[in-house]
N, C-alpha and C positions, 0 to 999 in steps of 0.2 A: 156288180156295180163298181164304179169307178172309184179307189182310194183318193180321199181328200187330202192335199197334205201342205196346200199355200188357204189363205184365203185374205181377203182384205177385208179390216175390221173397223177401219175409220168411222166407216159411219152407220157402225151399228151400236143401236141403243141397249137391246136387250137379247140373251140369250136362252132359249127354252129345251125345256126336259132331254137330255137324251141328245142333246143337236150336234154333236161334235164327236160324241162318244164312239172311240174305236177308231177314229181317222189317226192319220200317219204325219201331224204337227212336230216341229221341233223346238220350234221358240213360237211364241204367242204377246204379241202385244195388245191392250185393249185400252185405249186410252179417252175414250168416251162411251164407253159402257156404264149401265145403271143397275141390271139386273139382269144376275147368274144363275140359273136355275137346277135344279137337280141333278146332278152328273152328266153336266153339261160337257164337261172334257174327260169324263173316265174313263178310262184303259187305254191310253194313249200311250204305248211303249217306250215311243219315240221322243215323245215330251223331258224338254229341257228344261226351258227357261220360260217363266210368263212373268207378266210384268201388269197391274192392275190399274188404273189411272185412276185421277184426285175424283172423278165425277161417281164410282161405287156408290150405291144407294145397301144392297140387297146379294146379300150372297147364300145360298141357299144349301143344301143338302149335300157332301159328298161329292163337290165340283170335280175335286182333281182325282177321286178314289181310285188306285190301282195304274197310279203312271206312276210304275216302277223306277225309271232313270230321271224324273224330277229334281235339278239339285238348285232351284232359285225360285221363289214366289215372291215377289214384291207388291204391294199393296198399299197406293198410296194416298187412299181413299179415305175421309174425316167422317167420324159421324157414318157407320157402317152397320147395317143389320144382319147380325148374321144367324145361324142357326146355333146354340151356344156350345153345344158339345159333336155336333154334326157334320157342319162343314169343313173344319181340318182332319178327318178321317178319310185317313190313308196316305198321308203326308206325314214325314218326317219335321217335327219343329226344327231342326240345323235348317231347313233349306230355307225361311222365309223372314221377310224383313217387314216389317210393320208400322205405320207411322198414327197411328189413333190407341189412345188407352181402352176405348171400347174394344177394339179386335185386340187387343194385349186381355183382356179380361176373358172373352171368348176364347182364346187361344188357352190359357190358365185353364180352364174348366175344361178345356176338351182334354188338356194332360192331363188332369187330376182323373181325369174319368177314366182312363188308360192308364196310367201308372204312379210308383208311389216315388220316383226318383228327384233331381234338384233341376231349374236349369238355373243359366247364365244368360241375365238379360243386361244387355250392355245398351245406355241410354245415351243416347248423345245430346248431350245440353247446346246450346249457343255456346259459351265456353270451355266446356272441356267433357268429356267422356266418365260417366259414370260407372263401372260395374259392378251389378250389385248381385248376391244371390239370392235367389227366389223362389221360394218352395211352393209345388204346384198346388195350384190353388190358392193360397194365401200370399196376399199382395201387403205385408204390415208396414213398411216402411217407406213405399214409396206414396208420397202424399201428391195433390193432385196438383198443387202449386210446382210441384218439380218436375212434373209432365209440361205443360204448357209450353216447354221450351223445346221441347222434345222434337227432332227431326225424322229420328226412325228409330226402331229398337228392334233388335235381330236376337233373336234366340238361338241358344245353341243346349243341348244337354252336357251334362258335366260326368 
């Protein structure tokens, strides 16, 4: 069969099980997508950069598992369901930026569930740039009122 390695993704709403997995992608845009289904992009060698748009409903199982040169996830999706300790499996937290405390919550448990180390979540407020450290899994200090301002918050391990 033929390696897939462009596709145009405007106007697609949802992607299912398996539907990507092993094509030769390098960046990936989705910026009206709803729902990502089970290792929808996995073992993609070639995969860079993906970028998520505001419209995310539903992110599912082990999306990105085993795309090795992955070094950018952006997700700019509010109010996102994901799988809690599932779907950032196989991704490094350095690569991905995040704009909802639900995916920052879900992201915390999937580290905790993998390892006992700290990260650095650096919050960007409307005025000025927070960074705070964060021990996986436990979120004590940061209250939800100081989210709400929130633009993106990017992780990185310490």
């Amino acid at each position: 069969g033929e390696v897939v390695n462009e596709f145009d993704f405007s106007n697609v709403k949802s992607i299912s099980e398996f539907a990507f997995f092993g094509t030769n992608f390098t960046e990936i845009t989705l910026n009206n997508i709803y729902y990502i289904e089970n290792f929808a992009f996995a073992n993609i060698d070639s995969l860079t950069k993906v970028i998520i748009g505001e419209n995310i409903k539903l992110m599912n199982y082990q999306i990105f598992n085993n795309c090795k040169n992955l070094k950018y996830l952006q997700i700019l999706g509010k109010d996102v369901e994901l799988h809690e300790t599932k779907t950032f499996e196989g991704i490094s937290p350095e690569i991905i930026t995040i704009c909802d405390l639900k995916v920052l919550r879900a992201l915390v448990k999937f580290l905790s569930s993998n390892s006992s180390s700290t990260i650095l979540a650096i919050l960007a407020f409307a005025e000025r740039i927070n960074v705070l450290s964060v021990k996986y899994g436990v979120l004590p200090f940061i209250k939800v009122k100081d989210l709400s301002t929130i633009s993106c918050i990017k992780l990185c391990s310490l």
